[in-house]
C-alpha positions in Angstrom: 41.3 178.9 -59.6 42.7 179.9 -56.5 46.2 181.4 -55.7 47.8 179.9 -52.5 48.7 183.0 -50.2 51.8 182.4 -48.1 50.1 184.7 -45.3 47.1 182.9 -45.1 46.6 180.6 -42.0 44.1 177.5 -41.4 41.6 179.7 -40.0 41.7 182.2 -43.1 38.1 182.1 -44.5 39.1 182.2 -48.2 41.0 179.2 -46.9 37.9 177.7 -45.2 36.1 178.3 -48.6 38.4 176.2 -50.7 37.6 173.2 -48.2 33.9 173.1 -48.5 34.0 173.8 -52.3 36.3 170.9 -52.9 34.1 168.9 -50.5 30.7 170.6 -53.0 29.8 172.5 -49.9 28.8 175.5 -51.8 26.3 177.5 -49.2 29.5 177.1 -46.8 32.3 178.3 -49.3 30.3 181.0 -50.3 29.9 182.1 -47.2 33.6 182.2 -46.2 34.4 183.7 -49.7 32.2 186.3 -48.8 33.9 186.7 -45.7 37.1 186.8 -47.1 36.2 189.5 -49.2 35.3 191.7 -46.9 37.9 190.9 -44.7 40.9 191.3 -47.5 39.2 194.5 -49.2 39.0 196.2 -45.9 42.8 195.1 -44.9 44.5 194.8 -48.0 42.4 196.8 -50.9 39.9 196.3 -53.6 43.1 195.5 -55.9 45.1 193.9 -54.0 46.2 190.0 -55.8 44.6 188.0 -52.6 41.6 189.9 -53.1 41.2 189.3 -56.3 41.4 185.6 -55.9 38.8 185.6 -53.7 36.6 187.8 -56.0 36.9 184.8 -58.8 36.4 181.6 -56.2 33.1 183.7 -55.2 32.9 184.0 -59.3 33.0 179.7 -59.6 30.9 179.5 -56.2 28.0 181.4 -58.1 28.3 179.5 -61.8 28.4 176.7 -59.7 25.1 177.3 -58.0 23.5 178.4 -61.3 23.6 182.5 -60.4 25.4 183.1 -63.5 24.8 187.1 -63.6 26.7 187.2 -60.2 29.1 184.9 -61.4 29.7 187.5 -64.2 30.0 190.5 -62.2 32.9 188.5 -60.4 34.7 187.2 -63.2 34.7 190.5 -64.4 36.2 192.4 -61.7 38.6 189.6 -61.4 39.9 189.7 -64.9 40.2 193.7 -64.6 42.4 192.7 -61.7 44.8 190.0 -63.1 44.9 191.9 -66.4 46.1 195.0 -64.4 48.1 192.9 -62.1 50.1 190.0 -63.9 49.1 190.4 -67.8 46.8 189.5 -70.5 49.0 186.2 -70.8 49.3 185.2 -67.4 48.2 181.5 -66.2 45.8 183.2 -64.1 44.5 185.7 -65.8 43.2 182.7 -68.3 41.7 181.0 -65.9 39.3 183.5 -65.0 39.2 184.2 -68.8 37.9 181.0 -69.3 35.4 181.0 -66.3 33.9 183.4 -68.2 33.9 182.2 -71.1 32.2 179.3 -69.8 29.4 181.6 -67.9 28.9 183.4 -71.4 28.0 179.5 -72.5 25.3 178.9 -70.1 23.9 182.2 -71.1 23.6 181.3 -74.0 26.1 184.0 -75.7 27.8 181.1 -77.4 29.3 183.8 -80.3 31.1 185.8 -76.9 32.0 182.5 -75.4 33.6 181.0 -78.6 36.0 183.8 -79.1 36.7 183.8 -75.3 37.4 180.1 -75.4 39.5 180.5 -78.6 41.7 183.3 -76.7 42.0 180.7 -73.6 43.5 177.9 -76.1 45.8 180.2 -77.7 47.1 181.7 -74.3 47.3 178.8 -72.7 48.8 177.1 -75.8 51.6 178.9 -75.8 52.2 179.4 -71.6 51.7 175.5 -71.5 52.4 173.6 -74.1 49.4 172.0 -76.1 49.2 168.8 -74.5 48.8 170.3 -71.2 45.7 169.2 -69.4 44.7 173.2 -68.6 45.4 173.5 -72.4 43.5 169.9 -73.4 40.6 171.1 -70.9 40.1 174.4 -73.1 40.0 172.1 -76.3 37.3 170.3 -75.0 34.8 173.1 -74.0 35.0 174.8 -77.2 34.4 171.1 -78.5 31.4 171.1 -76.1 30.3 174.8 -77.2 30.5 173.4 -80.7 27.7 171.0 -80.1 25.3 173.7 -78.5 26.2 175.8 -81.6 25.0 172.3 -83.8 28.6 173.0 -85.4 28.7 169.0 -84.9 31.9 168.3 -87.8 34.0 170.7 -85.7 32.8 169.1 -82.7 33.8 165.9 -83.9 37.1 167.2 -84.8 37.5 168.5 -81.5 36.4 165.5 -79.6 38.9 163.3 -81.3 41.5 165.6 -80.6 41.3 165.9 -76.9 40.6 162.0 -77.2 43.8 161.3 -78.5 45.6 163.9 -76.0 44.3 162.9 -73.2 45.2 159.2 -74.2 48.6 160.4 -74.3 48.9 162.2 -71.1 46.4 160.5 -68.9 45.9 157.1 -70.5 43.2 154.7 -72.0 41.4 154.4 -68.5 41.8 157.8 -67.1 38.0 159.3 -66.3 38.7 162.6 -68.4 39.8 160.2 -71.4 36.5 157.9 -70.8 34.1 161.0 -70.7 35.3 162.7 -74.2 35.0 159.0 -75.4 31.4 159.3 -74.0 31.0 162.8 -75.3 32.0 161.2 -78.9 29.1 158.6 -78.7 26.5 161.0 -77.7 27.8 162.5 -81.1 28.0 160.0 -83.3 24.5 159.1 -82.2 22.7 162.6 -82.5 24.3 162.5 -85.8 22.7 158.4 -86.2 26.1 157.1 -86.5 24.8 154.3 -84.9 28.2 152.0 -85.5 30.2 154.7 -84.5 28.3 155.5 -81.5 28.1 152.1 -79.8 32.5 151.7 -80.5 32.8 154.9 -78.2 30.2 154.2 -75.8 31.4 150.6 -75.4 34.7 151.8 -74.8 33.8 154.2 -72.1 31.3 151.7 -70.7 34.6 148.9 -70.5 36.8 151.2 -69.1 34.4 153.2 -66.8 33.4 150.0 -64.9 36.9 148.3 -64.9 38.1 151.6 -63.3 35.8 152.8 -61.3 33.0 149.9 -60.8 29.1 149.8 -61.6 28.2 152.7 -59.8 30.1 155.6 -60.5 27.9 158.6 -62.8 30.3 157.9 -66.0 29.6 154.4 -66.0 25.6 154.7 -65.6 25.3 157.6 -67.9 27.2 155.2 -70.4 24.9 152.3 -70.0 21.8 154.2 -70.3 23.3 155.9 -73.5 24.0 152.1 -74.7 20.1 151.1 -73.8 18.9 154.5 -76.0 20.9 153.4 -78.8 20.0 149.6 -78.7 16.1 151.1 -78.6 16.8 153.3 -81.4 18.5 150.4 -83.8 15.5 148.3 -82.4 17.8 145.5 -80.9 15.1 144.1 -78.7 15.8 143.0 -75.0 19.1 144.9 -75.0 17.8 148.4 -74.3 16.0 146.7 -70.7 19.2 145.0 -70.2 21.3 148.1 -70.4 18.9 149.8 -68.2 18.6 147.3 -65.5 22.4 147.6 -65.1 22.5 151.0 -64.9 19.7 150.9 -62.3 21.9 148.5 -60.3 24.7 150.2 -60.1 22.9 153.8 -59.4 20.3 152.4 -56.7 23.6 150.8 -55.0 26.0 153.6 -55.2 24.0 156.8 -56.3 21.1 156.6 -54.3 17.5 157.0 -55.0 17.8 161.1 -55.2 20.5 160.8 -57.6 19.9 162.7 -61.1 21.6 159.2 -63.1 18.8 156.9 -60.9 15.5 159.0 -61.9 16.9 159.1 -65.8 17.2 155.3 -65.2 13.9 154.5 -64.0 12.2 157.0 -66.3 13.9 155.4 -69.2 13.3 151.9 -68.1 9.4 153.2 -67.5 8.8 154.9 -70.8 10.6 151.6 -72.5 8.1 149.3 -70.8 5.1 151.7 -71.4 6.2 151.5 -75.1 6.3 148.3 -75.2 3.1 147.9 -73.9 4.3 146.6 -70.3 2.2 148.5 -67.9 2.6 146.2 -65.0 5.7 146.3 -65.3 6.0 150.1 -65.4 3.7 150.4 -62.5 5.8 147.8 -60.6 8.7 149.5 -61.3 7.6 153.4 -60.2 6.5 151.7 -56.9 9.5 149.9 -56.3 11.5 153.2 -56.7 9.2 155.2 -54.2 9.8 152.9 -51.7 13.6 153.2 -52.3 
């Protein structure tokens, strides 16, 4: 997380970077981060606050593109910084804990990352309050570390947890609320809760579309969650009718390139290939190369 710098003008390049990685520009931000590093470590020091932010937005830059050793090296220098500057305690300083906690995560150091993350909810417990969303956010990636650790009842105690905070502060239809009510079905269902499973995916999926239309990621994923676990509980028809909607609304909105449109049409394709549709399969993989 970035600190605003009162000193900092339009033109500043850690300013610059901000705009294209809120916009998902990330071979832009990074190279105005690195720009800004240079410039601020020359000007104002290695150590100096401004530098240091600008040493952890190069840190999310690189998890973001997947280079999670660099990421580490940043988040590390960083958090050296921030602890020497403002505190162990500070807001801050827990952000970039967290950041690399969540690095440690996709390294698959999930022992590291867990007592990372359960420093984060302690800290940020007690600077925030426990119903604040920083606070809330924390809950739910130690719920979703919980799952890669196959820890799934303290997932699902988690999950319910942050479900029924983020009811409270952002409300039944809010997208944070939807996608832990998502992340509960996809629960439920490893764990063949099948009952369970469709009550929190057919919330998300009511809310997700009512909110945010056909389209959007959330309310694709959903539906083809819904067509997996109508296959799996062998409700015929339903899974292809999930599937079709969820290609709708993807080929409309998402595009053809989109991650949520191939999972579609591969699901749709290995559902009529079981099924012992081939022309249909066939018909299907042409249509989508000529999308």
């Amino acid at each position: 997380m970035a600190s605003s710098n009162p000193s900092s003008t339009p033109t500043d390049p850690h300013i610059l970077g901000n705009a294209h990685r809120d916009k998902g520009l990330l071979n832009e931000a990074e190279q105005m981060y690195t720009q800004a590093l240079a410039e601020r470590e020359a000007k104002l020091g290695p150590e100096h606050a401004s530098t240091i932010d600008t040493v952890n937005n190069l840190g999310v830059i690189y998890c973001r593109k997947g280079r999670l050793d660099e990421a580490e090296q940043m988040y590390t220098r960083a958090l050296a910084g921030r602890e020497n500057d403002l505190g162990s305690e500070h807001t801050a300083t827990l952000d970039t804990v967290n950041n690399l906690a969540i690095v440690y995560c996709l390294q698959g150091q999930v022992d590291k990352s867990e007592k990372i993350f359960l420093r984060v909810l302690s800290g940020r417990g007690k600077q925030l309050g426990e119903n604040h969303a920083s606070t809330i956010d924390t809950l739910n990636n130690l719920g979703n570390l919980y799952i890669a650790q196959k820890k799934l009842n303290k997932a699902e105690t988690i999950y319910l947890q942050v479900l029924a905070r983020k009811e409270t502060l952002e409300g039944d239809d809010d997208v944070a609320t939807l996608n832990t009510a998502n992340n509960l079905g996809n629960l439920y269902y490893s764990q063949r809760e099948f009952d369970k499973a469709k009550q929190m995916y057919t919330r998300a999926l009511a809310g997700t579309e009512k909110a945010f239309g056909k389209g959007h990621p959330l309310t694709v994923e959903t539906l083809n969650s819904l067509g997996k676990l109508y296959n799996a509980r062998g409700n015929l028809g339903m899974p292809e009718r999930m599937y079709l909607r969820a290609l709708d609304g993807a080929a409309k909105d998402l595009g053809p390139d989109h991650p949520s449109t191939s999972e579609t049409v591969t699901n749709l394709v290995d559902l009529y290939c079981a099924n012992g549709r081939m022309d249909m399969a066939r018909q299907l993989q042409e249509r989508w190369l000529r999308m």
